[in-house]
N, CA, C and O atoms as a Maestro MAE file, in Angstrom:
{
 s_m_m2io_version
 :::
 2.0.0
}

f_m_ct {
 s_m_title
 :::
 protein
 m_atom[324] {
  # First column is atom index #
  i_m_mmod_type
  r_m_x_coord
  r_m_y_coord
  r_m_z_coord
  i_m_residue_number
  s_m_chain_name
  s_m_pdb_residue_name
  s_m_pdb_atom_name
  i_m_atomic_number
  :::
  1 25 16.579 24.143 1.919 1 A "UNK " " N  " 7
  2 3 15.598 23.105 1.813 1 A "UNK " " CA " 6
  3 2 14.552 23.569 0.810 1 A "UNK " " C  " 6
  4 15 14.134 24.715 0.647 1 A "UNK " " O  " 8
  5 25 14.193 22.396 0.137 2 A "UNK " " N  " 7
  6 3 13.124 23.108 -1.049 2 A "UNK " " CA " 6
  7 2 12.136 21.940 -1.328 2 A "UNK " " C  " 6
  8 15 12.325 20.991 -2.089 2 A "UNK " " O  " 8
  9 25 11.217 22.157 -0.682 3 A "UNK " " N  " 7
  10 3 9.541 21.827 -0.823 3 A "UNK " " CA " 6
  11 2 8.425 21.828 -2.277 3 A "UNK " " C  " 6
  12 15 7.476 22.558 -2.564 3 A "UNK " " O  " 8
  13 25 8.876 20.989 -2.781 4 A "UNK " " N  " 7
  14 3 7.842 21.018 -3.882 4 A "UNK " " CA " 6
  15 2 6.369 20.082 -4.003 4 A "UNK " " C  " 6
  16 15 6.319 18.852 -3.997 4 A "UNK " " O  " 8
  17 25 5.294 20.954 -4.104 5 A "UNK " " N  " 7
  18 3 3.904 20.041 -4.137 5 A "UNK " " CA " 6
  19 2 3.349 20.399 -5.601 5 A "UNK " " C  " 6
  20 15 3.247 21.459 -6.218 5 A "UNK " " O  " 8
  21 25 3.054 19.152 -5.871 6 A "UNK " " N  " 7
  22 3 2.173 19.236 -7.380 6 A "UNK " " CA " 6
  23 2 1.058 18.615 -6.804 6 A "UNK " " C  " 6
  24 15 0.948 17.577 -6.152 6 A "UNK " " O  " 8
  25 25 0.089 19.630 -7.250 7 A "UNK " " N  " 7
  26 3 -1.695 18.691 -6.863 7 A "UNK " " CA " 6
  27 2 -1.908 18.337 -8.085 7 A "UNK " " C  " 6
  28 15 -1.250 18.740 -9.044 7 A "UNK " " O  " 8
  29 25 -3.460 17.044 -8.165 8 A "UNK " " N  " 7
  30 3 -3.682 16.513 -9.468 8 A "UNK " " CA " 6
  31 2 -3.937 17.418 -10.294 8 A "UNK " " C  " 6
  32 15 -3.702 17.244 -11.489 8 A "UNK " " O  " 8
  33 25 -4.515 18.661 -9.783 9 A "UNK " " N  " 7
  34 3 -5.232 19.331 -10.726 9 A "UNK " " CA " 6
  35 2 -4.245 19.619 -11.978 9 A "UNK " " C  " 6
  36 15 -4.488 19.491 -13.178 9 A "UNK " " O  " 8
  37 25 -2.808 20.136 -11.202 10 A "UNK " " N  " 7
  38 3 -1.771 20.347 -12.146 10 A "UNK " " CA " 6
  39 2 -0.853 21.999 -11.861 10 A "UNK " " C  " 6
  40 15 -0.010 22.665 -12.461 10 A "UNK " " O  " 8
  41 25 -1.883 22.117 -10.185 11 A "UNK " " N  " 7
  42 3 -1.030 23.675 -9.881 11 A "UNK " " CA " 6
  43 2 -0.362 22.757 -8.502 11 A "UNK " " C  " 6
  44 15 -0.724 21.962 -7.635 11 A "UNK " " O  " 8
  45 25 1.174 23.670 -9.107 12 A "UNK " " N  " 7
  46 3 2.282 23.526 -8.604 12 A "UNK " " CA " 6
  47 2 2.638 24.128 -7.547 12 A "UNK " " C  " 6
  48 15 1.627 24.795 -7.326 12 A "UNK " " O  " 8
  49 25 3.574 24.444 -6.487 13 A "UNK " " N  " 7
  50 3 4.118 24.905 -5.297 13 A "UNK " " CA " 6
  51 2 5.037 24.641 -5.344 13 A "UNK " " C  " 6
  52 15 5.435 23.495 -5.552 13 A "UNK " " O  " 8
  53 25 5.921 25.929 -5.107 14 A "UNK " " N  " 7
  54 3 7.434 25.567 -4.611 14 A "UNK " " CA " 6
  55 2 8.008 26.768 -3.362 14 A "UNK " " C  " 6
  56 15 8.074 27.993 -3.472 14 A "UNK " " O  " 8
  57 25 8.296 26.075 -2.434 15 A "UNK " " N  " 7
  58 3 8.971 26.420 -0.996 15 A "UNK " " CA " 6
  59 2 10.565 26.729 -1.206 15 A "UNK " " C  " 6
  60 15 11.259 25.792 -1.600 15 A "UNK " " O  " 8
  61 25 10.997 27.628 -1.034 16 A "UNK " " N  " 7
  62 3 12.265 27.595 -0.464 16 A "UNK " " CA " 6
  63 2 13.075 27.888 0.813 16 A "UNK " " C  " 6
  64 15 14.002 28.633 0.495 16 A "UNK " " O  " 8
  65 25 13.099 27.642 1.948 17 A "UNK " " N  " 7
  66 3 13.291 27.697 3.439 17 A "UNK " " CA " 6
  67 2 15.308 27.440 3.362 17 A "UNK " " C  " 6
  68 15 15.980 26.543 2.852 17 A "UNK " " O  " 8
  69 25 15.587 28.344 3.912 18 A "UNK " " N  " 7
  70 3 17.182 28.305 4.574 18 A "UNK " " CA " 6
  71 2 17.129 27.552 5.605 18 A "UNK " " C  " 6
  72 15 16.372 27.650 6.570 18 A "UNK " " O  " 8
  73 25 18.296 26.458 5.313 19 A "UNK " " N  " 7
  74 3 18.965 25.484 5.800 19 A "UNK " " CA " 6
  75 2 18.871 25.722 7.548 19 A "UNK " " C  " 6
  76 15 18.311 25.071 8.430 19 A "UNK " " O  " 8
  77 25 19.520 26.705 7.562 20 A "UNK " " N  " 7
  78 3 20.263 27.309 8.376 20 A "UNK " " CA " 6
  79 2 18.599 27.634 10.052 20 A "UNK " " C  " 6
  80 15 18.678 27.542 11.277 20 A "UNK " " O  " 8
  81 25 17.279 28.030 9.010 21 A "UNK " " N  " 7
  82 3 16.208 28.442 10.077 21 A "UNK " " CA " 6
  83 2 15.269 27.134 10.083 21 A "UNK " " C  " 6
  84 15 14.240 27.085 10.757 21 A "UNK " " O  " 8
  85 25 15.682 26.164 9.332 22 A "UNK " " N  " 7
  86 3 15.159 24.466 9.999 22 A "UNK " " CA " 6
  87 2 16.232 24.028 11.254 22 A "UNK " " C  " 6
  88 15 16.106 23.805 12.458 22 A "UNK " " O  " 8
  89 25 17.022 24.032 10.569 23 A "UNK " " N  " 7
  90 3 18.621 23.345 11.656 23 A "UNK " " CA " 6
  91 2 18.859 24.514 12.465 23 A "UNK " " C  " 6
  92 15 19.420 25.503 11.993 23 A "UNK " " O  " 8
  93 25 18.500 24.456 13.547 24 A "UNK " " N  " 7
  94 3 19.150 25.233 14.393 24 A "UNK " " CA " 6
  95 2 19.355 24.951 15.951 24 A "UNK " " C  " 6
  96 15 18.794 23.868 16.111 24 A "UNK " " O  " 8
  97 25 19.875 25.367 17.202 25 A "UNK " " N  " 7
  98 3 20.450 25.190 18.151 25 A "UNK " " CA " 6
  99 2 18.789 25.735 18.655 25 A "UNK " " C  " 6
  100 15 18.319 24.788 19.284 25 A "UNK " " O  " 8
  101 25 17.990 26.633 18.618 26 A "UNK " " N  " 7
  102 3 16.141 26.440 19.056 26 A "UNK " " CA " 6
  103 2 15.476 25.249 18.735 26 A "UNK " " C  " 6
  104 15 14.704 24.583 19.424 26 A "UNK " " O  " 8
  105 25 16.022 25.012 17.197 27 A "UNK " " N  " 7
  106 3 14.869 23.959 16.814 27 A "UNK " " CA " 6
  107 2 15.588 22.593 17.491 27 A "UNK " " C  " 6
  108 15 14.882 21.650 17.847 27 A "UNK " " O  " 8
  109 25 16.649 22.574 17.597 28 A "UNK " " N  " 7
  110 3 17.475 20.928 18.474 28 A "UNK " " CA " 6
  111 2 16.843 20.809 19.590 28 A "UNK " " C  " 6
  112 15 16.373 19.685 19.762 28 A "UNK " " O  " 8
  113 25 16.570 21.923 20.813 29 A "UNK " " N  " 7
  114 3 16.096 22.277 21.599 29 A "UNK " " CA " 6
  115 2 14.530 21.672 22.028 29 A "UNK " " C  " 6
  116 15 14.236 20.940 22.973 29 A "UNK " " O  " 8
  117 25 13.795 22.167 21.141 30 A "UNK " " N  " 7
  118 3 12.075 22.083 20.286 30 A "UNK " " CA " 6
  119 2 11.902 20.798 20.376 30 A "UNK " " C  " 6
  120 15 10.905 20.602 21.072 30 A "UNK " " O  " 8
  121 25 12.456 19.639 19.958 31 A "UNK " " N  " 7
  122 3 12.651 18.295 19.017 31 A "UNK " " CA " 6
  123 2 13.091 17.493 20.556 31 A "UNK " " C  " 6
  124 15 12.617 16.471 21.051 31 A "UNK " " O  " 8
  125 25 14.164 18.391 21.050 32 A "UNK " " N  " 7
  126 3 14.426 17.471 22.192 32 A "UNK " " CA " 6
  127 2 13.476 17.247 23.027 32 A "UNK " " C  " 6
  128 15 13.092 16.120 23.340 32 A "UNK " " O  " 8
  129 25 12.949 18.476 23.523 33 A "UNK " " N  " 7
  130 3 12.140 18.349 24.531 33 A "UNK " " CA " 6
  131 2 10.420 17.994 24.017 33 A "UNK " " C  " 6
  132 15 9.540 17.740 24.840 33 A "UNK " " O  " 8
  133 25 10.201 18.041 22.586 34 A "UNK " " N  " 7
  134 3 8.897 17.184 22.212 34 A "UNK " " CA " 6
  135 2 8.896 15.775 22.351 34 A "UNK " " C  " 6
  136 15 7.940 15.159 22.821 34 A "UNK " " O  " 8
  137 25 10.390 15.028 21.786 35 A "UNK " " N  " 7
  138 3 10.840 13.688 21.956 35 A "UNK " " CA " 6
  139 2 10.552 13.060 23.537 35 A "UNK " " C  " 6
  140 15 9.720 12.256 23.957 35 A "UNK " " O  " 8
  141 25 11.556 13.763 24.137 36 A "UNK " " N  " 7
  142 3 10.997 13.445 25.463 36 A "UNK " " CA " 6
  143 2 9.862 13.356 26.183 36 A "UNK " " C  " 6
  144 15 9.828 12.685 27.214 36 A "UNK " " O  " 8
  145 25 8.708 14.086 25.678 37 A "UNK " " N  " 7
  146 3 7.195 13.802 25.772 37 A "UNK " " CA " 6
  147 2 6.678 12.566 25.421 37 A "UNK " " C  " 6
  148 15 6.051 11.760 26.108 37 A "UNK " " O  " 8
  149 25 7.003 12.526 24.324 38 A "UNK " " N  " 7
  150 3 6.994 11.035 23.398 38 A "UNK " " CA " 6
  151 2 7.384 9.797 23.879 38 A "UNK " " C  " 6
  152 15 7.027 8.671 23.532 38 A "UNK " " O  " 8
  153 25 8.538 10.336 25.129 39 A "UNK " " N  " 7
  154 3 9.198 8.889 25.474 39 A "UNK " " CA " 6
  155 2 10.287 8.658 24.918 39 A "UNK " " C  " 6
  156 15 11.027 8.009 25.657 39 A "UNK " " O  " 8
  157 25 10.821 8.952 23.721 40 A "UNK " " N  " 7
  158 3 12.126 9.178 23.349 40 A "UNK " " CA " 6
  159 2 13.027 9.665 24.141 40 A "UNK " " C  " 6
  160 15 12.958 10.894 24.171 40 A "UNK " " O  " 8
  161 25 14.116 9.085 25.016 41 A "UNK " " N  " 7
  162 3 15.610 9.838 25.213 41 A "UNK " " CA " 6
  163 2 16.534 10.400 24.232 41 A "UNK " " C  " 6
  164 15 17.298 9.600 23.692 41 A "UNK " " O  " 8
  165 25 16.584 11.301 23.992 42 A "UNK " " N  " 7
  166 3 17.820 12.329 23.435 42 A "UNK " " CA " 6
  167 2 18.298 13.623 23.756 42 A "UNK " " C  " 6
  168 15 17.489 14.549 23.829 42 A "UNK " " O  " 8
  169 25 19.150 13.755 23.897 43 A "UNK " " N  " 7
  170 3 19.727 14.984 24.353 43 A "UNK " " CA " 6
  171 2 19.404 15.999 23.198 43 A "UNK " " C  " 6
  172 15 19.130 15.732 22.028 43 A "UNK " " O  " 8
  173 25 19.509 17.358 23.868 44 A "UNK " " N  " 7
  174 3 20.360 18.468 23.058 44 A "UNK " " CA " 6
  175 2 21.152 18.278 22.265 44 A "UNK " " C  " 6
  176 15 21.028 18.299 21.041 44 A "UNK " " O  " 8
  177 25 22.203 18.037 23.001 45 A "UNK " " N  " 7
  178 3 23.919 17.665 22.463 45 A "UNK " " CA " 6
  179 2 23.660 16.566 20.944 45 A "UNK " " C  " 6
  180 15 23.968 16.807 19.777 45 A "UNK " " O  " 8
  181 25 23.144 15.621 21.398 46 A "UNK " " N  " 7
  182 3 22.971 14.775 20.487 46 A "UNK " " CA " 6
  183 2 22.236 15.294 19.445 46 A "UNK " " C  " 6
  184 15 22.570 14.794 18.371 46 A "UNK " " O  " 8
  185 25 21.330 16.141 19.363 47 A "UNK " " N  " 7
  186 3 20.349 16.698 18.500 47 A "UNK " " CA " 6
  187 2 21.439 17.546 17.576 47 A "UNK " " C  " 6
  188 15 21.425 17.553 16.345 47 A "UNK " " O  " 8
  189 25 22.307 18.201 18.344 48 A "UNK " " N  " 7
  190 3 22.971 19.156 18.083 48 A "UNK " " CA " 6
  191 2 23.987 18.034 17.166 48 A "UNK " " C  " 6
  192 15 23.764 18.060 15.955 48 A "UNK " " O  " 8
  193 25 24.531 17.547 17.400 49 A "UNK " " N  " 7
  194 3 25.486 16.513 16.692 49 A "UNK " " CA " 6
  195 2 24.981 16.103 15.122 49 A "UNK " " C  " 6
  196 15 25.522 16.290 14.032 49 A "UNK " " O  " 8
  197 25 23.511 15.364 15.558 50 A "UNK " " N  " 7
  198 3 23.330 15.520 13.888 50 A "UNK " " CA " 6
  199 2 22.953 16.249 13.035 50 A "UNK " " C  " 6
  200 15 23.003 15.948 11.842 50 A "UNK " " O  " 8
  201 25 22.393 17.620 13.589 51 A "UNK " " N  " 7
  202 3 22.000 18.718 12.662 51 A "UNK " " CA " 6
  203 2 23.438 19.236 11.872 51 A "UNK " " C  " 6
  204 15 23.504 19.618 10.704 51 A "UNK " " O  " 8
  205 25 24.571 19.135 12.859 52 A "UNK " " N  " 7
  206 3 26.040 18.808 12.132 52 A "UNK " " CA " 6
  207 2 25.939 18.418 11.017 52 A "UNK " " C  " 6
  208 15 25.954 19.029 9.948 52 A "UNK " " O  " 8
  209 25 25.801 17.056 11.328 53 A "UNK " " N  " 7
  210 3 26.280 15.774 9.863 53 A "UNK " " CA " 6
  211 2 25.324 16.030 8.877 53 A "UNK " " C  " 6
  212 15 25.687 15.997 7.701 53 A "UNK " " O  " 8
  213 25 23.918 16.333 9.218 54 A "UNK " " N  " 7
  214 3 23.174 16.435 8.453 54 A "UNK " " CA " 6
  215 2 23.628 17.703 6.887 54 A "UNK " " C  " 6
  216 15 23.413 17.673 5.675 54 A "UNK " " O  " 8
  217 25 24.247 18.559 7.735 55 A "UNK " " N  " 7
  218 3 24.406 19.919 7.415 55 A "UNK " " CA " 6
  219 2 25.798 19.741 6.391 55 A "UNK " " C  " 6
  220 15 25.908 20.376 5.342 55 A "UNK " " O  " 8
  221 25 26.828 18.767 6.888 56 A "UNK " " N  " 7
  222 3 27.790 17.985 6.284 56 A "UNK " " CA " 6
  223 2 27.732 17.619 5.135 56 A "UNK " " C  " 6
  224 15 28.367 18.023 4.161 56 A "UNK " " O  " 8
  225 25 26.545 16.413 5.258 57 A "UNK " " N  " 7
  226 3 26.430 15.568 4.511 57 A "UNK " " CA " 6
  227 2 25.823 16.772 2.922 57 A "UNK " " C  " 6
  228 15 26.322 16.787 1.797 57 A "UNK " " O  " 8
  229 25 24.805 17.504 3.373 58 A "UNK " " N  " 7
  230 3 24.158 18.339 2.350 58 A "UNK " " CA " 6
  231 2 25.344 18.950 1.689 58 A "UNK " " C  " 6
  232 15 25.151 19.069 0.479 58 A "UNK " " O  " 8
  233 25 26.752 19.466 2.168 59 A "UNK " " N  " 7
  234 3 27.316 20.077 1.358 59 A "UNK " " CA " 6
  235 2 28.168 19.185 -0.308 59 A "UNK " " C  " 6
  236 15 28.589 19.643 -1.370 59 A "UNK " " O  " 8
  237 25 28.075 17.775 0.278 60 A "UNK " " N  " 7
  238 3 28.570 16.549 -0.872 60 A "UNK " " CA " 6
  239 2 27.427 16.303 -1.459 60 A "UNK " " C  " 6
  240 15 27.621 15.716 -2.524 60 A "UNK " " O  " 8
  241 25 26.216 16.510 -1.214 61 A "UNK " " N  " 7
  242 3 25.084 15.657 -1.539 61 A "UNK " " CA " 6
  243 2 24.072 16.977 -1.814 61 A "UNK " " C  " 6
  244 15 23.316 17.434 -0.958 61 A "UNK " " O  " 8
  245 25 24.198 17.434 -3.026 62 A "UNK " " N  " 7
  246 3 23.031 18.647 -3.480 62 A "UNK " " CA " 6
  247 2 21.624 18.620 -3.215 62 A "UNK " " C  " 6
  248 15 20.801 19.290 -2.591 62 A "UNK " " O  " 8
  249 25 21.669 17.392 -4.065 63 A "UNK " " N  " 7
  250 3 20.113 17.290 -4.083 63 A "UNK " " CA " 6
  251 2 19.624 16.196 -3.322 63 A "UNK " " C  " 6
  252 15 19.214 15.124 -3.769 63 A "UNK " " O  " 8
  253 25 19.706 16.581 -2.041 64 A "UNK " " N  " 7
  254 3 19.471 14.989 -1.100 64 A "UNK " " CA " 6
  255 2 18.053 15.183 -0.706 64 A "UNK " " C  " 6
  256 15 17.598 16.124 -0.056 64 A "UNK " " O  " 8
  257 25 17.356 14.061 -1.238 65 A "UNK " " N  " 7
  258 3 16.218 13.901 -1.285 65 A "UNK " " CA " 6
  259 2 15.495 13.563 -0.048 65 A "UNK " " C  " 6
  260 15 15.516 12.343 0.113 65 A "UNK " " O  " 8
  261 25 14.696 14.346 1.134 66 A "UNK " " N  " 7
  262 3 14.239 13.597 2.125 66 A "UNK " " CA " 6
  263 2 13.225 13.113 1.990 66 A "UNK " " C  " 6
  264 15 13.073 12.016 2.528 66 A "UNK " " O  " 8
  265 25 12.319 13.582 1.378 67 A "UNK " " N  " 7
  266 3 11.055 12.771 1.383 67 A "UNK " " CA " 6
  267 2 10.180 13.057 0.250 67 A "UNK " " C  " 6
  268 15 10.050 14.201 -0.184 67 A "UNK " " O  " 8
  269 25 9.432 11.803 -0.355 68 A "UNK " " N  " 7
  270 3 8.978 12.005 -1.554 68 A "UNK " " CA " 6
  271 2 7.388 11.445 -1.377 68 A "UNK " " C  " 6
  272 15 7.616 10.311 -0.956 68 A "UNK " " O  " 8
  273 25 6.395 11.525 -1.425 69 A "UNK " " N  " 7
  274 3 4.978 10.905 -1.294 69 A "UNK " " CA " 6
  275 2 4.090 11.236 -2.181 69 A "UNK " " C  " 6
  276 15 3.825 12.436 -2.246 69 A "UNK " " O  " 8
  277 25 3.341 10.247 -3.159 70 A "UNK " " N  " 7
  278 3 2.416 9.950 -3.358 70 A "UNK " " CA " 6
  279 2 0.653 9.811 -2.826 70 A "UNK " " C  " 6
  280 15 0.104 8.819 -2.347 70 A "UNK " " O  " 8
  281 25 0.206 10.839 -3.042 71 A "UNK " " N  " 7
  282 3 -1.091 10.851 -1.993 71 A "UNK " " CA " 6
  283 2 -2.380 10.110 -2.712 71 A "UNK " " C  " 6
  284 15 -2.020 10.007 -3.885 71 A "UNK " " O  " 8
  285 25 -3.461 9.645 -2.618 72 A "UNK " " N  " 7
  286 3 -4.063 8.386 -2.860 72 A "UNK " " CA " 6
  287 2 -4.903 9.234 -3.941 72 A "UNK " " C  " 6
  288 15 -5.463 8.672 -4.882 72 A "UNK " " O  " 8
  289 25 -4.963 10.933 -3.697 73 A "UNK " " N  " 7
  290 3 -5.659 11.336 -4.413 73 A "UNK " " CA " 6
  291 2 -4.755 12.592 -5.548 73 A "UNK " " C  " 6
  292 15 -4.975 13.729 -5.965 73 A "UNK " " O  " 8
  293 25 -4.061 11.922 -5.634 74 A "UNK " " N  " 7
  294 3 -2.724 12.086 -7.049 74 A "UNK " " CA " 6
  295 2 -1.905 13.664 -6.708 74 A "UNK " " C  " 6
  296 15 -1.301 14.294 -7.576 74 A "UNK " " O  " 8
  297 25 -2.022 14.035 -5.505 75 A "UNK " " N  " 7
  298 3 -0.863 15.173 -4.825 75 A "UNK " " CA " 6
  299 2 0.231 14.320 -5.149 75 A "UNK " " C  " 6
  300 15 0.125 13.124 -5.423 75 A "UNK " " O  " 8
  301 25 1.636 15.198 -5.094 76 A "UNK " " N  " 7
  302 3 2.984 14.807 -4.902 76 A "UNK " " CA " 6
  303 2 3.880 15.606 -4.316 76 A "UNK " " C  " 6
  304 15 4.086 16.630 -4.967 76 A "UNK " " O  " 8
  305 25 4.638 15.486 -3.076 77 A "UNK " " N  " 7
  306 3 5.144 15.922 -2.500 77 A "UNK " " CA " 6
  307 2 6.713 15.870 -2.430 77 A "UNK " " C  " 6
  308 15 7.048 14.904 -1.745 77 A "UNK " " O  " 8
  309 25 7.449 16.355 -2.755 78 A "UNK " " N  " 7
  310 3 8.534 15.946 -2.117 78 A "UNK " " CA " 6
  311 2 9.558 16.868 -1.595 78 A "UNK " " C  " 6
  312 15 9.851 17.763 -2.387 78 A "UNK " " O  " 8
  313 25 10.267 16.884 -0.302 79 A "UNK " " N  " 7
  314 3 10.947 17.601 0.242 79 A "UNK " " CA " 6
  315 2 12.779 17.226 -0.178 79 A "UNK " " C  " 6
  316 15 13.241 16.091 -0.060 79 A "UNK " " O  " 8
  317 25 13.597 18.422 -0.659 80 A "UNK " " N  " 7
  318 3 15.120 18.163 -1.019 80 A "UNK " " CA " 6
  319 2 15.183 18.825 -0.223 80 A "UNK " " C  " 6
  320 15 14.318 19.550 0.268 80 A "UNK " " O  " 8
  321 25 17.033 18.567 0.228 81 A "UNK " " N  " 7
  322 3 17.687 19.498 0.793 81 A "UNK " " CA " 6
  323 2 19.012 20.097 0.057 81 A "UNK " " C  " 6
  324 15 19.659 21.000 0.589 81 A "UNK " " O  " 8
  :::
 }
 m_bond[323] {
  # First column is bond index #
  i_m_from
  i_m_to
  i_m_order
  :::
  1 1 2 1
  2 2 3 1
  3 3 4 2
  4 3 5 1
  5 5 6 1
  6 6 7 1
  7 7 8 2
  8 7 9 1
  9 9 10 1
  10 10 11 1
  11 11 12 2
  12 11 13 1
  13 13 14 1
  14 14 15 1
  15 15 16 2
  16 15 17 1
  17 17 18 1
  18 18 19 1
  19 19 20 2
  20 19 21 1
  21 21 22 1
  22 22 23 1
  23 23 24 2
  24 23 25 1
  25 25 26 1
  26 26 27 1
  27 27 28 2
  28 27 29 1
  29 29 30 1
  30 30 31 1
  31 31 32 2
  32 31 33 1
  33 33 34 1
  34 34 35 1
  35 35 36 2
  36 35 37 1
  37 37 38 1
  38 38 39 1
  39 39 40 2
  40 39 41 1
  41 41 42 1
  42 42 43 1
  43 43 44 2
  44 43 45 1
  45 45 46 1
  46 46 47 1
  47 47 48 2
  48 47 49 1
  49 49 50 1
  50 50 51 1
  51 51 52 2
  52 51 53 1
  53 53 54 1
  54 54 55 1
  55 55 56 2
  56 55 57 1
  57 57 58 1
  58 58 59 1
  59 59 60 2
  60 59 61 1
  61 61 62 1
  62 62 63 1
  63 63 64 2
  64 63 65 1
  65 65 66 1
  66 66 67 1
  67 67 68 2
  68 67 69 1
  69 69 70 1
  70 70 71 1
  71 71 72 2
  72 71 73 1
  73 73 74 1
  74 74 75 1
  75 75 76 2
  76 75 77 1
  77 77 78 1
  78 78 79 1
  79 79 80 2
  80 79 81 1
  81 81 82 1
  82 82 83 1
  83 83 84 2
  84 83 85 1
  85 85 86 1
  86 86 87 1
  87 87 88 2
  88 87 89 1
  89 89 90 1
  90 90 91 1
  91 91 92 2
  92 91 93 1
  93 93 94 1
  94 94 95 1
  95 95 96 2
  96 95 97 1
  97 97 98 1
  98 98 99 1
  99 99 100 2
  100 99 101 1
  101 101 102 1
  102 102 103 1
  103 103 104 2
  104 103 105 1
  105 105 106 1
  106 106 107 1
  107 107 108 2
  108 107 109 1
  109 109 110 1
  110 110 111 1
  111 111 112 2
  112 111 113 1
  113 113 114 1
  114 114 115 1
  115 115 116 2
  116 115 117 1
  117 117 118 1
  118 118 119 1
  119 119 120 2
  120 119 121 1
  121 121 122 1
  122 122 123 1
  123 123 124 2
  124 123 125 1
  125 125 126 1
  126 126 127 1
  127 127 128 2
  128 127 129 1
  129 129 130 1
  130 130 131 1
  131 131 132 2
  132 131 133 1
  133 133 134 1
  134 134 135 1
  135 135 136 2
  136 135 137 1
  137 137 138 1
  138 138 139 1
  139 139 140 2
  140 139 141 1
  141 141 142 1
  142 142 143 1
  143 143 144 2
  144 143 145 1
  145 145 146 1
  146 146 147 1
  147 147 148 2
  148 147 149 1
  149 149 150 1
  150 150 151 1
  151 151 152 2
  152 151 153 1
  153 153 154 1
  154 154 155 1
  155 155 156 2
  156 155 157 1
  157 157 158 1
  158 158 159 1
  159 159 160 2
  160 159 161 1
  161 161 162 1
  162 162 163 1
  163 163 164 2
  164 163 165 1
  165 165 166 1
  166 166 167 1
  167 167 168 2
  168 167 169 1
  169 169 170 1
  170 170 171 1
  171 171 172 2
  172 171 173 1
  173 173 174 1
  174 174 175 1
  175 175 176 2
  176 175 177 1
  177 177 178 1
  178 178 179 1
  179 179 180 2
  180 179 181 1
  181 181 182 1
  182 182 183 1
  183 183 184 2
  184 183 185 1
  185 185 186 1
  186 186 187 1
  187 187 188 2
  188 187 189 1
  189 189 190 1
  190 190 191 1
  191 191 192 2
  192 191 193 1
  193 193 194 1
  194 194 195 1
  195 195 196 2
  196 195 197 1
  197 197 198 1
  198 198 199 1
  199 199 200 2
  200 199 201 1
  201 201 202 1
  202 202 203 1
  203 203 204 2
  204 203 205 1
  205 205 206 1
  206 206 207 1
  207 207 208 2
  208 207 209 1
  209 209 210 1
  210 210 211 1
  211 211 212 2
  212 211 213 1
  213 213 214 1
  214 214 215 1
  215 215 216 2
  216 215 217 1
  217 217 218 1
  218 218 219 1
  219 219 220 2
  220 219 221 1
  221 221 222 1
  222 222 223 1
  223 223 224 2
  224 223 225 1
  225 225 226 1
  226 226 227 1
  227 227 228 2
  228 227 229 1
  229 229 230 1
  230 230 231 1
  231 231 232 2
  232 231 233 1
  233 233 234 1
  234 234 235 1
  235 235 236 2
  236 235 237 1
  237 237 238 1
  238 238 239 1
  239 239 240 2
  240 239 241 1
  241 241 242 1
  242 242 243 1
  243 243 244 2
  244 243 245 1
  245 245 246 1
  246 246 247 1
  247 247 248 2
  248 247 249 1
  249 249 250 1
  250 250 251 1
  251 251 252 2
  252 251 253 1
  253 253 254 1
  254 254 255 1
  255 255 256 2
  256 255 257 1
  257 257 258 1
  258 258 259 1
  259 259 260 2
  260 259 261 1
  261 261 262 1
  262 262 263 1
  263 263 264 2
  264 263 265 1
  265 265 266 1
  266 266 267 1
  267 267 268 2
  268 267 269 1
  269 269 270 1
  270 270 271 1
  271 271 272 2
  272 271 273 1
  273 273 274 1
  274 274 275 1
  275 275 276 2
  276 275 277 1
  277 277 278 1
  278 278 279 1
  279 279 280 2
  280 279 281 1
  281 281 282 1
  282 282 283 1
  283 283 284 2
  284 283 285 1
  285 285 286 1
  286 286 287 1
  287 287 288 2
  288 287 289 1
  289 289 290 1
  290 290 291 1
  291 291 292 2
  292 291 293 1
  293 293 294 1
  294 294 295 1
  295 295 296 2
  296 295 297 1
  297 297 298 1
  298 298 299 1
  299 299 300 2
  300 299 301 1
  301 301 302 1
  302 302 303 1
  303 303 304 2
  304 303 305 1
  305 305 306 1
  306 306 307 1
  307 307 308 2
  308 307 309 1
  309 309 310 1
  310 310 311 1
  311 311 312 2
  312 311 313 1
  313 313 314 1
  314 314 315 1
  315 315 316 2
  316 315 317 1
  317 317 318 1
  318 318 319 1
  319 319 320 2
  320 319 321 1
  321 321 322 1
  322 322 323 1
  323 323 324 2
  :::
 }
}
């Protein structure tokens, strides 16, 4: 996973985090049982299922873009996987 922030000023940031210590069988765990606070039903199992596909999908799809934002005061963010 790779995290890049540009602030207006024009200094840059770049993250690089393994796949492998976002997605994991703790963090499915983490997510489940915060969800369920929330009111969300989901399992483990299920958590566990799409950190799968997710993990799948990244090996066809390089540069899969999760999230990209525009901040009001000209930051830019965007997270690949």
């Amino acid at each position: 996973m790779r995290i890049y922030i540009k602030e207006e000023s024009g200094k840059k940031w770049k993250f690089r985090i393994p796949l492998g210590l976002v997605f994991n069988r703790m963090t499915a765990g983490f997510i489940a049982r915060r969800a369920q606070k929330e009111g969300t039903n989901i399992s483990k199992k299920q958590l566990r299922a799409l950190i799968k596909e997710v993990k799948k999908y990244k090996k066809s799809h390089k540069t899969w873009k999760l999230v990209e934002v525009e901040s009001a005061d000209g930051a830019h963010v965007e997270i690949v996987l």
